[in-house]
DSSP file (Angstrom, degrees, kcal/mol; ACC not computed):
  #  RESIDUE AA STRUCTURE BP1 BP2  ACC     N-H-->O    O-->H-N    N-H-->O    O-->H-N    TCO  KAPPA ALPHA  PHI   PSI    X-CA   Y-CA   Z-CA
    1    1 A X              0   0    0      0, 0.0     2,-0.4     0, 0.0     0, 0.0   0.000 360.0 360.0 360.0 141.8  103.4  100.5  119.9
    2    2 A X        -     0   0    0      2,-0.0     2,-0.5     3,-0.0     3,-0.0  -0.681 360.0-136.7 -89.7 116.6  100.8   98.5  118.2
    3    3 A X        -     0   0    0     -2,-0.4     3,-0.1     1,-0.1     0, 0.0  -0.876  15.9-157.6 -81.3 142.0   97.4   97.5  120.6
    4    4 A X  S    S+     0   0    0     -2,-0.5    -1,-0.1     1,-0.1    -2,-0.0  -0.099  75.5  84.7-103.0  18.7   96.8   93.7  119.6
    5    5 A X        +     0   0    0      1,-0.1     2,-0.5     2,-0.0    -1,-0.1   0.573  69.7  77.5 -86.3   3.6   93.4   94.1  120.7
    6    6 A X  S    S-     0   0    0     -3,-0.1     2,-0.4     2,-0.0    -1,-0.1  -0.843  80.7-119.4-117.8 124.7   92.0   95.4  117.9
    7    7 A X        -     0   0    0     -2,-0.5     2,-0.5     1,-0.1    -2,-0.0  -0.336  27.6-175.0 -52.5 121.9   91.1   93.2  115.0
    8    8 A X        -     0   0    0     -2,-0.4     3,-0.1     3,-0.0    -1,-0.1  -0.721  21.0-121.1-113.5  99.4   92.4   93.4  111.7
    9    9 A X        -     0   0    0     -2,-0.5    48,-0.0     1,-0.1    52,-0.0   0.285  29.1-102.9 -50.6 146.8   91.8   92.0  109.1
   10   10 A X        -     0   0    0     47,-0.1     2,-0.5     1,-0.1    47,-0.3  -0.083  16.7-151.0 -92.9-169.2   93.9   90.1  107.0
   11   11 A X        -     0   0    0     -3,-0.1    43,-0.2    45,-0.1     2,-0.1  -0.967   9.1-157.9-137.0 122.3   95.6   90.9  103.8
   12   12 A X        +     0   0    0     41,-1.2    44,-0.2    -2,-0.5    45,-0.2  -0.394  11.7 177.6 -92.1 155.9   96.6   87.9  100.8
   13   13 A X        +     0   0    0     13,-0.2    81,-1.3    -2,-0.1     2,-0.4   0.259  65.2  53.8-147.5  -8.3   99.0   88.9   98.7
   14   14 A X  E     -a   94   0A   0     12,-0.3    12,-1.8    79,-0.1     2,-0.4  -0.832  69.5-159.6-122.0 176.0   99.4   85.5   96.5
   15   15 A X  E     -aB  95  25A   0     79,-1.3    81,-1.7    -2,-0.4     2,-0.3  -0.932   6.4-147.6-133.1 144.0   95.9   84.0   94.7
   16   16 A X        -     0   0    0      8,-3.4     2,-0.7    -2,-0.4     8,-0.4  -0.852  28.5-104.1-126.5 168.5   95.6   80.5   93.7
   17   17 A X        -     0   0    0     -2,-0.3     2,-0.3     6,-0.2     6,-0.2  -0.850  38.3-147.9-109.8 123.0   93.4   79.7   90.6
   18   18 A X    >   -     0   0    0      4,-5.2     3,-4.1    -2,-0.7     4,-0.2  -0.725  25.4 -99.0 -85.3 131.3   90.1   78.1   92.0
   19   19 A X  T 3  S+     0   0    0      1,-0.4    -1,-0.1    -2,-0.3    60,-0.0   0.730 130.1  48.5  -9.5 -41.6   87.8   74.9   89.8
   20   20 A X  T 3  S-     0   0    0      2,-0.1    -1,-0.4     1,-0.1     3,-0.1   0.645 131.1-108.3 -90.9   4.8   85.4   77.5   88.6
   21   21 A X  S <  S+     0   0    0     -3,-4.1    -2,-0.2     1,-0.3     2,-0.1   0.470  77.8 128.3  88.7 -17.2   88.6   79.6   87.6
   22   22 A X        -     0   0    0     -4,-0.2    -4,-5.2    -5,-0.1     2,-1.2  -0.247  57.4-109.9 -60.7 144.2   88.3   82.0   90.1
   23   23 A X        +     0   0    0     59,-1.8    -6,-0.2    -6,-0.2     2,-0.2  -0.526  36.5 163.0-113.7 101.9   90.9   83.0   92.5
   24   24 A X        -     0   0    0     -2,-1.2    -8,-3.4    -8,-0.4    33,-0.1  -0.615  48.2 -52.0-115.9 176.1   91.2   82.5   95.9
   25   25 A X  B     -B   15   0A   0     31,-0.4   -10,-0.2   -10,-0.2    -1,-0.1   0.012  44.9-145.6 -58.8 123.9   93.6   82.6   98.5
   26   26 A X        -     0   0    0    -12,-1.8   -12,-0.3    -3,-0.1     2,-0.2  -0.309  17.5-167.4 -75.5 144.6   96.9   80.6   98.0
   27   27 A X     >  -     0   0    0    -15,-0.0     4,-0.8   -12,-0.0     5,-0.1  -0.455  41.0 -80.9-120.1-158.7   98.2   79.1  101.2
   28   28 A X  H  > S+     0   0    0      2,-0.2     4,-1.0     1,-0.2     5,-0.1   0.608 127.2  53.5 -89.1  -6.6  101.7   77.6  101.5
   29   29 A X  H  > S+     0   0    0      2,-0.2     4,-3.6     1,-0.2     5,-0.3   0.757 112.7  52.8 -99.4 -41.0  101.4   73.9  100.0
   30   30 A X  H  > S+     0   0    0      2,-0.1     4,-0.9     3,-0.1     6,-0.2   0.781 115.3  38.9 -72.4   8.7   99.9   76.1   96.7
   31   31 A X  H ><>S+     0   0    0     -4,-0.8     3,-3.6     2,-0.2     5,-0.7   0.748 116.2  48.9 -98.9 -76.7  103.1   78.6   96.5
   32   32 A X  H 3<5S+     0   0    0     -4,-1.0     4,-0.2     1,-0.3    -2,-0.1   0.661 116.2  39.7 -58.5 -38.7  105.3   76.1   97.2
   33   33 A X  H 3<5S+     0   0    0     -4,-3.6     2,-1.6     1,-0.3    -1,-0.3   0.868 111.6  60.9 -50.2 -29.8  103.5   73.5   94.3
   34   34 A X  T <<5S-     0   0    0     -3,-3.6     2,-2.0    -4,-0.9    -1,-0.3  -0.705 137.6 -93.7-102.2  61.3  103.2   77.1   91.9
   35   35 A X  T   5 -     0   0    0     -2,-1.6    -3,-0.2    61,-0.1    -2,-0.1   0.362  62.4 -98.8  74.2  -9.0  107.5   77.0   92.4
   36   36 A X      < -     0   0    0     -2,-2.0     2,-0.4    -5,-0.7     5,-0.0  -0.536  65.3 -26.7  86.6-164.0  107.6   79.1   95.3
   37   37 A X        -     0   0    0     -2,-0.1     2,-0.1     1,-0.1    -2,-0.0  -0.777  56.8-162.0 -93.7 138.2  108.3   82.7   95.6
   38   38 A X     >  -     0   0    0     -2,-0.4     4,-1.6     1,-0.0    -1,-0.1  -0.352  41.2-106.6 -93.7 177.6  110.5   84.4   93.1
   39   39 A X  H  > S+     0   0    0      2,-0.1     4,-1.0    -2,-0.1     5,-0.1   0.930 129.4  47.2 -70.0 -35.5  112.4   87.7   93.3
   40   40 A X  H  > S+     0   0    0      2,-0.2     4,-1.4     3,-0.1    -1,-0.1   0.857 106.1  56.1 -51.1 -52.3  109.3   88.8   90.7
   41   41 A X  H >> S+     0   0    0      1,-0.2     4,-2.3     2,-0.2     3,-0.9   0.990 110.6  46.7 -39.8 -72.7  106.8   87.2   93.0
   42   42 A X  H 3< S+     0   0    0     -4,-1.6    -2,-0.2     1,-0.2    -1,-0.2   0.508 110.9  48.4 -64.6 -12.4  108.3   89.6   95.7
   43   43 A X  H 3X S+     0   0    0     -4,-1.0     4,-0.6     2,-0.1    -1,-0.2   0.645 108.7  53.5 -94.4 -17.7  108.3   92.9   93.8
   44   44 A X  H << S+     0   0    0     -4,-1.4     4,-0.4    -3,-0.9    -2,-0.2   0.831 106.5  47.5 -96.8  -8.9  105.3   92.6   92.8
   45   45 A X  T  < S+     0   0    0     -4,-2.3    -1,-0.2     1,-0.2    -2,-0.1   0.362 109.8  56.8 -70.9   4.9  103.7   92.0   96.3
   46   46 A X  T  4 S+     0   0    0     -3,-0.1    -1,-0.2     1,-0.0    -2,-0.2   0.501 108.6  47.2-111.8 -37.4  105.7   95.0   97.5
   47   47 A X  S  < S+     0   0    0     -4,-0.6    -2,-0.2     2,-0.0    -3,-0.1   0.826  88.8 115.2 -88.5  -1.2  103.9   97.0   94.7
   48   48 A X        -     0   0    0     -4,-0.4     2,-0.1    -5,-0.1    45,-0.1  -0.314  66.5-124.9 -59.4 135.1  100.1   95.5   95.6
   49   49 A X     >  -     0   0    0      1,-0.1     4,-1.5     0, 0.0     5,-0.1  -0.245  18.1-120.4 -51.7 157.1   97.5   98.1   96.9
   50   50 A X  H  > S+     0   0    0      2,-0.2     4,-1.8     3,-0.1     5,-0.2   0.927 112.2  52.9 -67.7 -60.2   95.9   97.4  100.3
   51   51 A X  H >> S+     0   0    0      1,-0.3     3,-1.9     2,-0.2     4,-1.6   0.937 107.1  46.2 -54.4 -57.3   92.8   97.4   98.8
   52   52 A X  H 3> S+     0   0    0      1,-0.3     4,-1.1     2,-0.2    -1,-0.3   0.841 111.5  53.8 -64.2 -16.0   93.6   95.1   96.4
   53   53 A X  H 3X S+     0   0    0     -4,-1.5   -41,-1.2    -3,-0.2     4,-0.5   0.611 110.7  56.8 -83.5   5.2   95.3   92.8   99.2
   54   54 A X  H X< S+     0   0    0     -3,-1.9     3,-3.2    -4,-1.8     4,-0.4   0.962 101.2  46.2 -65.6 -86.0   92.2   93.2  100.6
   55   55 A X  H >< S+     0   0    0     -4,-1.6     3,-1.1     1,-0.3     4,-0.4   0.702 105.3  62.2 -43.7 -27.5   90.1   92.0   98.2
   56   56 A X  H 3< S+     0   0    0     -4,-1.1   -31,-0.4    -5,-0.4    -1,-0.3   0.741 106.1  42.5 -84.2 -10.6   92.2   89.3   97.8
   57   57 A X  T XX S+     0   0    0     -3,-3.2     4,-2.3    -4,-0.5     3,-1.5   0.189  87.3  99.5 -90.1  -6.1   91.5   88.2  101.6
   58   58 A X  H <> S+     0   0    0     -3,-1.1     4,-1.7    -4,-0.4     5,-0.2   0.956  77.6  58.6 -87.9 -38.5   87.2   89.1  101.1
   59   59 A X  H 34 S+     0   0    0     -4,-0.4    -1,-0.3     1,-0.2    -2,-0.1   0.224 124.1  23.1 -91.4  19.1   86.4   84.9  100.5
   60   60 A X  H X4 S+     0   0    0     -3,-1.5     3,-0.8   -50,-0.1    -1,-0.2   0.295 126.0  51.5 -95.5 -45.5   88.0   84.1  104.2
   61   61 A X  H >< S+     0   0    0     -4,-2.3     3,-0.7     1,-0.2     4,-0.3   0.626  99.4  63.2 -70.2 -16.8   87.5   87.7  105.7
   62   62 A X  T 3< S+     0   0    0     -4,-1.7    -1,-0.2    -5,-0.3     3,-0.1   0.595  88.7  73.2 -91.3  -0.6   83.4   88.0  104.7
   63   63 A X  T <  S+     0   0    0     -3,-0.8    -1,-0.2    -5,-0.2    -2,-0.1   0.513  97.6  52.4 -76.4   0.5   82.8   84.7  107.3
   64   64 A X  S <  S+     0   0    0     -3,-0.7    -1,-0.2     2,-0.1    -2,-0.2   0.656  85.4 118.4-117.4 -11.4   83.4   87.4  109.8
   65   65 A X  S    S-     0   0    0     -4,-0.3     5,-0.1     1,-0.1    -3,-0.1   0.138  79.5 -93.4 -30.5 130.6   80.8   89.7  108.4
   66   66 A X    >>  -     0   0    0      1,-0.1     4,-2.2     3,-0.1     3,-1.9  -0.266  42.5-115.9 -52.9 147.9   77.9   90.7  110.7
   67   67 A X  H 3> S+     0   0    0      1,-0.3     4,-0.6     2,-0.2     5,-0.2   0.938 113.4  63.8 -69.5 -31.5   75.2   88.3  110.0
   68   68 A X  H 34 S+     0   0    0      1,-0.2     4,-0.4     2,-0.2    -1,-0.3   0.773 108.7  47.8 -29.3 -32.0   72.7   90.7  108.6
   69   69 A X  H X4 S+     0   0    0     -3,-1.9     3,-0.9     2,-0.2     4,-0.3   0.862 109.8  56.3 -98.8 -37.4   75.5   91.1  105.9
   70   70 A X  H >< S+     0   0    0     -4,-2.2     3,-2.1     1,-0.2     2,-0.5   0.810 100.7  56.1 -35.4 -98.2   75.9   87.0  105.6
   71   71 A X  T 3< S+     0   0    0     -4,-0.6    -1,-0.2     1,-0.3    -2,-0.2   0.127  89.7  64.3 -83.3 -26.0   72.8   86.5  104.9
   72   72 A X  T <  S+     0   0    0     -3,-0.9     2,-0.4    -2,-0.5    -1,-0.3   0.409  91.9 102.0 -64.9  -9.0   72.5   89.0  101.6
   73   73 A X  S <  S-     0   0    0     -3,-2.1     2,-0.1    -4,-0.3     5,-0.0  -0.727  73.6-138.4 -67.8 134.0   75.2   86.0  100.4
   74   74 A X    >   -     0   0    0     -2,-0.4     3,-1.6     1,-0.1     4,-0.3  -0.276  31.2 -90.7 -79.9-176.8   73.7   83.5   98.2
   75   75 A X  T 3  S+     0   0    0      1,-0.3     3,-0.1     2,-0.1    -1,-0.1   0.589 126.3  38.4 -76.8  -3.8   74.5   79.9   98.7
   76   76 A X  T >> S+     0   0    0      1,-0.1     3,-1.9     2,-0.1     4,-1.8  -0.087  73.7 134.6-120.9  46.3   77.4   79.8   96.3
   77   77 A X  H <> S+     0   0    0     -3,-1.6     4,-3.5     1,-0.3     5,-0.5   0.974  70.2  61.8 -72.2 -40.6   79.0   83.4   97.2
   78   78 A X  H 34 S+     0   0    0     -4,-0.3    -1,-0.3     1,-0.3    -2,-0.1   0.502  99.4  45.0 -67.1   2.5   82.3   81.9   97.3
   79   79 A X  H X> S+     0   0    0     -3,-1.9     4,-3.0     2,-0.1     3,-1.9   0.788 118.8  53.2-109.8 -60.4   82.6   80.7   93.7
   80   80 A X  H 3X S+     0   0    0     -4,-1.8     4,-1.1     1,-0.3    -2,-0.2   0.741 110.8  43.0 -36.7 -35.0   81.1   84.6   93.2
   81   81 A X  H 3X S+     0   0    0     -4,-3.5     4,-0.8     2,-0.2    -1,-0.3   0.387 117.0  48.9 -81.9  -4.5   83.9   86.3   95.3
   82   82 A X  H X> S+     0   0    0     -3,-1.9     4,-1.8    -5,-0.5   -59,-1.8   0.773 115.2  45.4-100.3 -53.2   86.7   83.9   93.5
   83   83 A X  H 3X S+     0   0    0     -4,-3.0     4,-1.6     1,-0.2     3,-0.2   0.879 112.0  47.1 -63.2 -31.6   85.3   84.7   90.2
   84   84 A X  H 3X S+     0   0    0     -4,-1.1     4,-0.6    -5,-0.2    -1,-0.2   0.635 108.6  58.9 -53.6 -25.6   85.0   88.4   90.7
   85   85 A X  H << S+     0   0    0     -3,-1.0     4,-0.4    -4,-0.8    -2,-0.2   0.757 101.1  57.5 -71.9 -28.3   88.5   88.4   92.1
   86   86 A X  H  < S+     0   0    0     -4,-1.8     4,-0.5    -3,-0.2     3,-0.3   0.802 110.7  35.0 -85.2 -16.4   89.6   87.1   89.0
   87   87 A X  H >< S+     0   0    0     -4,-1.6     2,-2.0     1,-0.1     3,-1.0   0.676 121.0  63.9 -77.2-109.0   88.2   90.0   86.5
   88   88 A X  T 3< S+     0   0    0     -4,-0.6    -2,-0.2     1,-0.2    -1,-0.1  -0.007 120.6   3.7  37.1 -49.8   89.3   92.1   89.5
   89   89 A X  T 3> S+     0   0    0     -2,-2.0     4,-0.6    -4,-0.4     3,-0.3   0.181  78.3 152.5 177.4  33.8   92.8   91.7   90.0
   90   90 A X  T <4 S+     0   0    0     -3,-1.0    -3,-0.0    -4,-0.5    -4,-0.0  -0.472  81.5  13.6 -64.8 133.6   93.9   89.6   87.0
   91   91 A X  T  4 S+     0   0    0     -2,-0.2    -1,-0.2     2,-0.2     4,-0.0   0.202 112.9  84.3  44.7  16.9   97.6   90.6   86.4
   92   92 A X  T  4 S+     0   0    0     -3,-0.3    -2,-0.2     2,-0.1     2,-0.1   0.583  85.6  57.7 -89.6 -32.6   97.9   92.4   89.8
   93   93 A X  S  < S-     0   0    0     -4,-0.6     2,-0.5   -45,-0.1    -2,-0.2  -0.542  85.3 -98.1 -84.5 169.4   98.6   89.6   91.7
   94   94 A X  E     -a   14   0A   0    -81,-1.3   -79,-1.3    -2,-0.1     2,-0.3  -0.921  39.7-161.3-100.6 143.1  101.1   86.5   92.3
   95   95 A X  E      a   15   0A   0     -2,-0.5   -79,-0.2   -81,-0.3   -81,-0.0  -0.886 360.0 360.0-118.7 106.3   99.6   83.9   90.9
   96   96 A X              0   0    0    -81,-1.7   -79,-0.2    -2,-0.3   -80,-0.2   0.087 360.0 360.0-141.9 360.0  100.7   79.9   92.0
């Protein structure tokens, strides 16, 4: 048995390609426009590290940050977390 009282964060496993080029998390209107999921799609989210589905969650999951750690974000962190994701964990992820 699982407690559901303890938070966890969650864990992306597809990236969508963000304006600055940067990659943040794809939600169901980008997979399905990116073609949907393929059998490819799905082996390669099966092979994804936790960390890196991790990382791929940090530009939704850092709003939850204490604020003493907010507050070391500058005003544009999230075009900084999108772009780091994409040197990061370029050809590691599904991609729509």
């Amino acid at each position: 048995m699982v407690p559901t009282a303890v938070y966890l964060s969650g864990m992306i496993a597809v990236m969508h390609r963000w304006q600055n080029g940067g990659l943040v998390p794809a939600g169901p209107l980008e997979m399905i426009a990116g073609g949907g999921l393929d059998e490819a799609d799905i082996r390669r989210m099966q092979s994804m590290s936790v960390k890196d589905a991790h990382m791929c969650a940090l530009s939704e999951t850092i709003q939850d940050f204490p604020p003493a750690v907010k507050q070391l974000c500058s005003g544009s962190w999230r075009d900084d977390v999108a772009e780091d994701n994409a040197s990061l964990l370029s050809g590691r992820i599904v991609l729509k």
